[in-house]
ZAFISE-641135 format. One record per residue (C-alpha): residue number from 1; x negated, y, z; chain. Coordinates in steps of 0.05 Angstrom, whole numbers. Example, Ala and Ser with C-alpha at 12.3 -4.5 7.8 and 13.67 -1.06 7.14 Angstrom:
% residues 2
SITE   n     xx     yy     zz chain
SITE   1   -246    -90    156     A
SITE   2   -273    -21    143     A
END
This chain:
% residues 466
SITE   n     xx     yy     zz chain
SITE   1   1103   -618   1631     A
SITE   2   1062   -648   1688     A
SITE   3    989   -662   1665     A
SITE   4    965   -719   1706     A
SITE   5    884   -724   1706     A
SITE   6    864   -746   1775     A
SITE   7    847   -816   1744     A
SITE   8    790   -778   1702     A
SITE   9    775   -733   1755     A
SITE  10    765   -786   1796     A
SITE  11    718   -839   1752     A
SITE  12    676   -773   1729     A
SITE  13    672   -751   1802     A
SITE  14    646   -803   1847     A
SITE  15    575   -810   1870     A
SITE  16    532   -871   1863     A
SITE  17    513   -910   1915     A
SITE  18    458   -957   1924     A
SITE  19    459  -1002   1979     A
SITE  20    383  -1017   1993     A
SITE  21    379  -1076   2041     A
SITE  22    330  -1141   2034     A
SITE  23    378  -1188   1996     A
SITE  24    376  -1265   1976     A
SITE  25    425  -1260   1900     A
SITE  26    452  -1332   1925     A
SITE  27    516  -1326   1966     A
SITE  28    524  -1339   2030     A
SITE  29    565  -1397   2071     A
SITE  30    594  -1395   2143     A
SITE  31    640  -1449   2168     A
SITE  32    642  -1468   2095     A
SITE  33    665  -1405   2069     A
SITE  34    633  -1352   2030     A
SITE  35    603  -1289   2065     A
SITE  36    588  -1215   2025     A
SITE  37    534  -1182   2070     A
SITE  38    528  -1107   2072     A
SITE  39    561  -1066   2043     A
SITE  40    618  -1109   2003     A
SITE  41    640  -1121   2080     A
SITE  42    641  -1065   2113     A
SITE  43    637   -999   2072     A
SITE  44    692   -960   2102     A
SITE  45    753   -939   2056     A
SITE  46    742   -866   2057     A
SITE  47    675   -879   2023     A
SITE  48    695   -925   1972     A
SITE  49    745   -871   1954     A
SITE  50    691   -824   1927     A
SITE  51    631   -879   1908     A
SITE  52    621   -917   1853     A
SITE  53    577   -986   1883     A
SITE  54    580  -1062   1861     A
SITE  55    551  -1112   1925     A
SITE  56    488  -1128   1928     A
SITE  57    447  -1087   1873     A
SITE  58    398  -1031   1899     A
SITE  59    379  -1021   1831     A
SITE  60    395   -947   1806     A
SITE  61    395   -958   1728     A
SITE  62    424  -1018   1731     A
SITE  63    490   -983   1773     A
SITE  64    483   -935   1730     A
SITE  65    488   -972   1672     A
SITE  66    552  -1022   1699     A
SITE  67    591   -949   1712     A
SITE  68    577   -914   1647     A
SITE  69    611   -991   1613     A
SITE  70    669   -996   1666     A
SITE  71    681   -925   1662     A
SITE  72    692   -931   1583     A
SITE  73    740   -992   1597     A
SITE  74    783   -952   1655     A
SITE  75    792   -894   1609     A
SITE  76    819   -937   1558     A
SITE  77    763   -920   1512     A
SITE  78    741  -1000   1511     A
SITE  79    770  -1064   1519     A
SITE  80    746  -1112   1576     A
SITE  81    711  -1162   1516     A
SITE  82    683  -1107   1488     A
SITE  83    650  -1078   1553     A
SITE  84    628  -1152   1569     A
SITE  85    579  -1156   1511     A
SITE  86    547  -1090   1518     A
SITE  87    533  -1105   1604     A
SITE  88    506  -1184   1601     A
SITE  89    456  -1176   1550     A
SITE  90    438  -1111   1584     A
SITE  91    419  -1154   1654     A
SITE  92    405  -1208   1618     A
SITE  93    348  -1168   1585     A
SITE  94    330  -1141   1654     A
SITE  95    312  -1197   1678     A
SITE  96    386  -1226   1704     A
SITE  97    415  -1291   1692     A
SITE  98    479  -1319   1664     A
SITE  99    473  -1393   1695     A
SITE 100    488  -1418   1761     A
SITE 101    442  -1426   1821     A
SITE 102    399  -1484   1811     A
SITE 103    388  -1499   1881     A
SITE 104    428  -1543   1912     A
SITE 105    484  -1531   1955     A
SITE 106    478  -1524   2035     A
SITE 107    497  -1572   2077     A
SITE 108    574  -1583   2086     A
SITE 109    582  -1539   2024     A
SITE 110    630  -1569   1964     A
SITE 111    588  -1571   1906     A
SITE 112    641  -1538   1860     A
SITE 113    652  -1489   1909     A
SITE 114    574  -1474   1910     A
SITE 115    577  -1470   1832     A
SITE 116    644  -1414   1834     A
SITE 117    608  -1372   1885     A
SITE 118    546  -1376   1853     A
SITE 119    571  -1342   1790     A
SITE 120    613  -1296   1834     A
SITE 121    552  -1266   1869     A
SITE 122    510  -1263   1811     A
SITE 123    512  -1199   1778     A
SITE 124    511  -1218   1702     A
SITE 125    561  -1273   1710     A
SITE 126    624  -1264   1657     A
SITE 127    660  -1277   1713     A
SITE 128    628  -1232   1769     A
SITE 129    624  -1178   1701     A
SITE 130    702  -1190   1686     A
SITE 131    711  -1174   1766     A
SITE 132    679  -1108   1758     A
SITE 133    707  -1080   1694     A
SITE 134    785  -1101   1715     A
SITE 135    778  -1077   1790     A
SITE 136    750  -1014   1766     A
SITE 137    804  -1003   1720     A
SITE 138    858  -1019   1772     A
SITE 139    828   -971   1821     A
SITE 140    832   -917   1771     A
SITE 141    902   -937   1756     A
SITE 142    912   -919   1835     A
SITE 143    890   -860   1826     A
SITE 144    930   -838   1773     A
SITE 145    999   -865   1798     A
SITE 146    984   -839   1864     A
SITE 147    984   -780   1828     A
SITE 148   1046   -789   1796     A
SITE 149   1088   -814   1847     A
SITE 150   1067   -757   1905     A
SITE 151   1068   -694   1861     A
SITE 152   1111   -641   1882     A
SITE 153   1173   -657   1838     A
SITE 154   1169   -734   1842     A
SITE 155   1169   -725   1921     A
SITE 156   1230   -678   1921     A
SITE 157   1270   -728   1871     A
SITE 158   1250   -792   1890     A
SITE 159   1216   -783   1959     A
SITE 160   1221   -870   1972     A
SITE 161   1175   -922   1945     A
SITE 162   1184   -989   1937     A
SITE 163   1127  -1044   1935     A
SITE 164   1128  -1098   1885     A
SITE 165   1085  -1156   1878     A
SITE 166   1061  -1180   1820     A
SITE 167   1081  -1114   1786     A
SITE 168   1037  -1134   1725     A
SITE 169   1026  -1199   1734     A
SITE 170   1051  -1266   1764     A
SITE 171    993  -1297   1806     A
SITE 172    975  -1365   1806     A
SITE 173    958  -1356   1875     A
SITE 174    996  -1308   1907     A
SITE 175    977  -1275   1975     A
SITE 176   1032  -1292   2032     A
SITE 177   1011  -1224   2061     A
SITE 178   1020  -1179   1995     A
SITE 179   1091  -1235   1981     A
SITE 180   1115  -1212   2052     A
SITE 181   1108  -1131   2030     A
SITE 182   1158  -1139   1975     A
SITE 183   1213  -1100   1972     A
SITE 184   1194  -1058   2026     A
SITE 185   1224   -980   2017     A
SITE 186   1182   -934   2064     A
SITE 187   1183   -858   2056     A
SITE 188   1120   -834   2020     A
SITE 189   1092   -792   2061     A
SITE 190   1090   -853   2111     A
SITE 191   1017   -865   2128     A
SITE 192   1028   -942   2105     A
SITE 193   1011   -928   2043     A
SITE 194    940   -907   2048     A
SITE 195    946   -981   2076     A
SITE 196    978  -1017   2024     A
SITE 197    983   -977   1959     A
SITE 198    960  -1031   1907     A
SITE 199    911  -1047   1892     A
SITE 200    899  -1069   1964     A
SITE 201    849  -1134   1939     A
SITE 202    808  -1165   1890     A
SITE 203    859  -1177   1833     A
SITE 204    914  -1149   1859     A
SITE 205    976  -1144   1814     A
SITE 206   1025  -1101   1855     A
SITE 207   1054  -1040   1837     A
SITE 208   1106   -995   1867     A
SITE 209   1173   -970   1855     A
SITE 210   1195   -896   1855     A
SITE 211   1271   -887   1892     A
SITE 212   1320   -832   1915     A
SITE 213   1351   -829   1978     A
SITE 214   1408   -866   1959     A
SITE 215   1380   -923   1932     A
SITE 216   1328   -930   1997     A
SITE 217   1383   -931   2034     A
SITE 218   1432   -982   2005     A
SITE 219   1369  -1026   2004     A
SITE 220   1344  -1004   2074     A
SITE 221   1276   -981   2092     A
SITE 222   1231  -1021   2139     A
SITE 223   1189   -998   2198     A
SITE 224   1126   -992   2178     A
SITE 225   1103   -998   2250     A
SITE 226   1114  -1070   2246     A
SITE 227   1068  -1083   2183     A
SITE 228   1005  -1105   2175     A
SITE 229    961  -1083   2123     A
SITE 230    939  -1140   2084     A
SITE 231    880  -1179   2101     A
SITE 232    810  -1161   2087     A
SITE 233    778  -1187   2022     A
SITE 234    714  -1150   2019     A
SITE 235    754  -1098   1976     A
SITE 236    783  -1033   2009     A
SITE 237    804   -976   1976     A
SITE 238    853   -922   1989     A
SITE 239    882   -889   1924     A
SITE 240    909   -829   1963     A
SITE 241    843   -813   1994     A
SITE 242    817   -817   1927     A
SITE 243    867   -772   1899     A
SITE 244    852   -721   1963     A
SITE 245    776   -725   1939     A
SITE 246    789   -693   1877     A
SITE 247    852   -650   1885     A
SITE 248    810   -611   1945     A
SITE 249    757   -617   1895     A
SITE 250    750   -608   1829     A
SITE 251    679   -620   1824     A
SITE 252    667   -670   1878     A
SITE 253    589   -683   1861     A
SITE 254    583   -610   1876     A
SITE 255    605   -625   1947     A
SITE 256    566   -673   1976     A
SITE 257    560   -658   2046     A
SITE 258    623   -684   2079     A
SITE 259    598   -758   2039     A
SITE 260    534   -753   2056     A
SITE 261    548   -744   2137     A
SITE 262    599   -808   2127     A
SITE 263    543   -848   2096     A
SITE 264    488   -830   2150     A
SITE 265    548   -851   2201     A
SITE 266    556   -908   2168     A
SITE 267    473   -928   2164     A
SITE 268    466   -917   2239     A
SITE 269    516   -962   2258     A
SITE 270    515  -1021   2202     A
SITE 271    468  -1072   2221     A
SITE 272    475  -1106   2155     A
SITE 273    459  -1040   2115     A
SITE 274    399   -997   2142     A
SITE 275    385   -969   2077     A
SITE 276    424   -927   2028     A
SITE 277    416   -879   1972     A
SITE 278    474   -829   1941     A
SITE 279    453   -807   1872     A
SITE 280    480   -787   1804     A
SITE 281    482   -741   1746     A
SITE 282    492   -667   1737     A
SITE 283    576   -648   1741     A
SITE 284    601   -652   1674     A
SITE 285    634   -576   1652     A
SITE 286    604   -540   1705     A
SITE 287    555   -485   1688     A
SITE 288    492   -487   1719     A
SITE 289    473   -447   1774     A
SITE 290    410   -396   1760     A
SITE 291    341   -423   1802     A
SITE 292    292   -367   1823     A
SITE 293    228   -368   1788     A
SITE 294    178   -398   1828     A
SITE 295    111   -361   1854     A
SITE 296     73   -383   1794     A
SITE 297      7   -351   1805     A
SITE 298     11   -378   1875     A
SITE 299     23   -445   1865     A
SITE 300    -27   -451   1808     A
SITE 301    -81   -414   1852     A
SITE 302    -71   -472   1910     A
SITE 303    -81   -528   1861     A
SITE 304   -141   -496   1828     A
SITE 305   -176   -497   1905     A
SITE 306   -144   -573   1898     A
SITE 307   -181   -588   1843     A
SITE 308   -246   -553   1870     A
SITE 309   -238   -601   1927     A
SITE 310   -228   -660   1886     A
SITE 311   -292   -646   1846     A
SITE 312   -328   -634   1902     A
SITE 313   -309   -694   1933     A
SITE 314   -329   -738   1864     A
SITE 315   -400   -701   1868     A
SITE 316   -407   -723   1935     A
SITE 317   -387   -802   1911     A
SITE 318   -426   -808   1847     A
SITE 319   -379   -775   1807     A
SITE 320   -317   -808   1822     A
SITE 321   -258   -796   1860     A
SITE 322   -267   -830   1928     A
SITE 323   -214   -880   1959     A
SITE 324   -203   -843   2025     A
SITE 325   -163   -783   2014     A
SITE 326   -219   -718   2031     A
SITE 327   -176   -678   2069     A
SITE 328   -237   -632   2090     A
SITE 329   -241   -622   2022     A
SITE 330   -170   -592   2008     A
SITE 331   -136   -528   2026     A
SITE 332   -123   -519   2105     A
SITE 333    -60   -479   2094     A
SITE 334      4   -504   2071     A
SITE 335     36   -474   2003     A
SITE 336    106   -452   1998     A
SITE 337    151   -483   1931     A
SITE 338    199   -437   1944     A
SITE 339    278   -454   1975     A
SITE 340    310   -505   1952     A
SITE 341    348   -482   1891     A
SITE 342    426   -480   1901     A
SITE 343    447   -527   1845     A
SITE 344    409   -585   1878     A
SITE 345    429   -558   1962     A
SITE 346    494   -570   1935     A
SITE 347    480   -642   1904     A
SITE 348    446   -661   1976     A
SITE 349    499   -631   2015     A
SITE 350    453   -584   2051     A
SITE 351    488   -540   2103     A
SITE 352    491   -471   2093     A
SITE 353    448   -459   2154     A
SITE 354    389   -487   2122     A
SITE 355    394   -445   2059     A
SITE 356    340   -406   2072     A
SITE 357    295   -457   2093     A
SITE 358    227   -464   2055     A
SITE 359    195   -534   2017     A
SITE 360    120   -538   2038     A
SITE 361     60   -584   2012     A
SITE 362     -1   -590   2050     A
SITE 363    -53   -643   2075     A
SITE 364    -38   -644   2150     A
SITE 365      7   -698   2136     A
SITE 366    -18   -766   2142     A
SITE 367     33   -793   2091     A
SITE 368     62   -737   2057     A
SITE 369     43   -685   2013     A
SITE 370    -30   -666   1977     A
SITE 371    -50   -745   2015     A
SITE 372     -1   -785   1983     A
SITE 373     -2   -754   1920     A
SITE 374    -75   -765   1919     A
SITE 375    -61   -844   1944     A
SITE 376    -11   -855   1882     A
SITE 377    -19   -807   1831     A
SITE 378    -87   -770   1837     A
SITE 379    -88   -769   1765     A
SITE 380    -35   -712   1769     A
SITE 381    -68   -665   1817     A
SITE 382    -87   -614   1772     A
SITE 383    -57   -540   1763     A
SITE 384    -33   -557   1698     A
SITE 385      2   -624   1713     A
SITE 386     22   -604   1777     A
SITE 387     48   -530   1743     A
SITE 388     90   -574   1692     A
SITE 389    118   -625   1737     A
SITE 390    147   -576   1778     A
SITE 391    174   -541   1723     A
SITE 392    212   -601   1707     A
SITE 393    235   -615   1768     A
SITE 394    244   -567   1819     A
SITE 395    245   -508   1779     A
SITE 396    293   -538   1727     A
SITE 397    375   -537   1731     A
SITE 398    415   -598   1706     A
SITE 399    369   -658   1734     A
SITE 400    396   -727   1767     A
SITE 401    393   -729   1848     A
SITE 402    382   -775   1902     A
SITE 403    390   -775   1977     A
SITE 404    364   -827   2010     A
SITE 405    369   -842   2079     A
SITE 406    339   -905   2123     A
SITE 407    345   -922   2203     A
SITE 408    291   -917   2243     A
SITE 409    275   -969   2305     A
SITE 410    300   -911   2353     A
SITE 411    371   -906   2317     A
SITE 412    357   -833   2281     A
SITE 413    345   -830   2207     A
SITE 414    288   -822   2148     A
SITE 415    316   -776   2101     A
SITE 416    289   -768   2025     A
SITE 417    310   -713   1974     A
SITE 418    296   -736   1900     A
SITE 419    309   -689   1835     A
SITE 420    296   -739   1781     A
SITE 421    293   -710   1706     A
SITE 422    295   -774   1657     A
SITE 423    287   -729   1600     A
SITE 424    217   -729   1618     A
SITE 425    212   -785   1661     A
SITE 426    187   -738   1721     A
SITE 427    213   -754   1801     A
SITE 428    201   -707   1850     A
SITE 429    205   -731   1931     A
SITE 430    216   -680   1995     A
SITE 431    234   -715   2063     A
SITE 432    278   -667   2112     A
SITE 433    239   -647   2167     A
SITE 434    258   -605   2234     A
SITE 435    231   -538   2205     A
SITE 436    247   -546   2135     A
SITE 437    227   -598   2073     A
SITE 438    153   -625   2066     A
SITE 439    134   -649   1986     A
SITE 440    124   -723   1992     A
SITE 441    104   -730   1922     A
SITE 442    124   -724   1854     A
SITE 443     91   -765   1791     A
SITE 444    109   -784   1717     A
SITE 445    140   -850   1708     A
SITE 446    188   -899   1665     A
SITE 447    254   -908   1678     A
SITE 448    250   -978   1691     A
SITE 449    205   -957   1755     A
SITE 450    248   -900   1778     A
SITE 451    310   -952   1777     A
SITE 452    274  -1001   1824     A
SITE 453    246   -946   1866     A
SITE 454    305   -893   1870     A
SITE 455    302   -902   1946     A
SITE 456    227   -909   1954     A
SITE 457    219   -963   2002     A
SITE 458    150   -949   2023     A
SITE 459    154   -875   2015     A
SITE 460    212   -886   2068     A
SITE 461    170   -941   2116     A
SITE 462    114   -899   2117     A
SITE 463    140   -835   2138     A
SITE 464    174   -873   2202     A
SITE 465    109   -905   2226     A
SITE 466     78   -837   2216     A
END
């Protein structure tokens, strides 16, 4: 018996991405048609097929949230209904609205058109919600009869496929170009299908049909060289690249650096999206890997000269800390944290090359490091605090991660590593560098701040004007 799991492999797999780009939540008319910027246009396919996203939120816990619900509902463990009244009052209660768009339409705009694509593009909409929760499910459903139709037995027995629309469903409005597929035999290894294997749209109801030989034949099988792959919605997805993802993979989160190369591509070249972040939890079932134990007495040594600097500097300023960072004040050399611990080199995606490769904190750096510490979180720059945070971060297997990346005026890219432990609501923040990774910061925070800032927009802006 043929266990088929790439539908659970698949939802428990994919990373999270945020798509971090200056946003108005109103939609957006051209030639009296409605517009998706970023990256609901023009993610490519390939990452789609290992992401979970929704257009237009750069806000981690929210994502987070939306996937743990429509998650639930593709697994069959809740009903659509059910997952709609555990999401809205979750946005509603941060801060999201139900209604429509008070403002008034543009000009040349239908009214009721306004109103429909209003509640389309706003994220706590029932019906933008519904969207969501029955794509999501539908894309799993890819996944799994991908699966089932191009296993090793099903392609010697039935090696054809049919496409059928409306497989599920009759449409109200069907889609001339998925009404002109049906019918169609192709052989399935035929690269059409990582074209056209439903769902291939928002909504889409069309399934496939396994054949032998013989019956391809008698009905005749079409050259696919001649078809078009139906026309872009804003929704691309390819269930056999999926189903590649996670059959070369079997922990996918573990492998990130294949995803994260196709996302930098994708940030240096997108106009509409120079900002993204790939983040998400530990991988489920997989033991964690051992981290060295960090130069204790070293790193608690540096921040006691820290602190002597710090108190010097309050005796020189009536006995309070002063508002310019005293560099003078603090250690000349740089520290060593240690490498970067497997577990998370993994999570980035960090070539092997750079294994070795130290994380330093120092106060040369005019926005990094012992400075920008002491410009957010001075309250923290103590051994003790500084001891503990580390401890929960760095030093500690099984935390959340973020990598997130920005472009710069000149075309190359700000990169940020985060290890994010919301047990303790601790973040720590390391920017790549050419000889290694320089501590940006790390502080104790809520949740609520850590999902608005995942992908530290100043952090980010000031390291490229540095």
């Amino acid at each position: 018996m043929i266990e088929y799991d790439a539908a659970k492999k698949w939802l428990e797999g994919r990373v999270n991405l945020l798509n971090d780009r200056p946003t108005n939540d109103r939609p957006v008319f051209e030639g009296g048609g409605l517009v998706e910027r970023g990256m609901s246009t023009t993610l490519p396919a390939h990452l789609r097929a290992n992401a979970f996203w929704t257009a237009r939120q750069g806000e981690a816990g929210l994502v987070s949230r939306i996937r743990e619900v429509s998650d639930q509902v593709s697994s069959g463990k809740m009903t659509v209904d059910a997952a709609k009244n555990a999401l809205i009052p979750f946005m509603v209660a941060g801060g999201k609205t139900t209604g429509d768009h008070a403002a008034p339409p543009p000009p040349g705009v239908d009214p009721v058109k306004w109103r429909e694509a209003s509640r389309m593009t706003n994220i706590a909409s029932a019906m933008r919600v519904d969207l969501i929760l029955k794509q999501q499910a539908s894309m799993a459903y890819g996944v799994q009869r991908w699966e089932e139709t191009m296993n090793p037995i099903s392609l010697k027995r039935r090696p054809y496929l049919m496409y059928v629309h409306g497989a599920t469903r009759k449409s109200k409005k069907p889609r001339p170009d998925h009404q002109a597929l049906n019918g169609m035999v192709f052989p399935k290894d035929d690269p059409v299908w990582h074209s056209i294997f439903p769902p291939n749209g928002f909504g889409c109801s069309c399934g496939v049909k396994e054949l032998r030989a013989a019956e391809a034949e008698k009905i005749g099988i079409a050259d696919s060289s001649k078809i078009k792959p139906p026309s872009g919605d804003g929704f691309e997805f390819d269930p056999g690249a999926a189903y590649e993802a996670v059959k070369m993979n079997p922990a996918p989160p573990d492998q990130r650096a294949a995803l994260r190369e196709q996302c930098e591509e994708f940030v240096r070249k997108d106009p509409d999206c120079p900002r993204m972040t790939i983040y998400s939890d530990p991988v489920k079932d997989v033991p964690p890997k051992p981290i060295p134990p960090p130069d204790e007495a070293g790193i608690r040594k540096y921040f006691k000269e820290v602190e002597k600097g710090l108190d010097a500097a309050k005796a020189e300023n009536g006995g309070a800390l002063p508002d310019k960072f005293p560099r003078e004040k603090m250690p000349a050399e740089t520290l060593s944290l240690g490498k970067l611990p497997e577990e998370y080199r993994d999570a980035f995606g960090i070539e092997a090359d750079k294994a070795d490769v130290t994380i330093g904190i120092g106060s040369k750096h005019t926005k990094k490091g012992l400075r920008h510490w002491f410009e957010n979180h001075k309250n923290e720059m103590n051994e003790a605090e500084a001891m503990r945070i580390l401890n929960e971060t760095l030093y500690r297997s099984g935390n959340r991660t973020a990598y997130a990346m920005a472009r710069k005026k000149d075309g190359s890219l700000s990169k940020l590593l985060v290890i994010d432990n919301p047990e303790k609501n601790l973040f720590l923040v390391m920017a790549e560098g050419d000889n290694g990774y320089e501590f940006v910061s790390a502080s104790r925070t809520d949740e609520e701040y850590r999902s608005r800032n995942w992908v530290l927009k100043q952090i980010i802006e000031d390291i490229e004007e540095a």
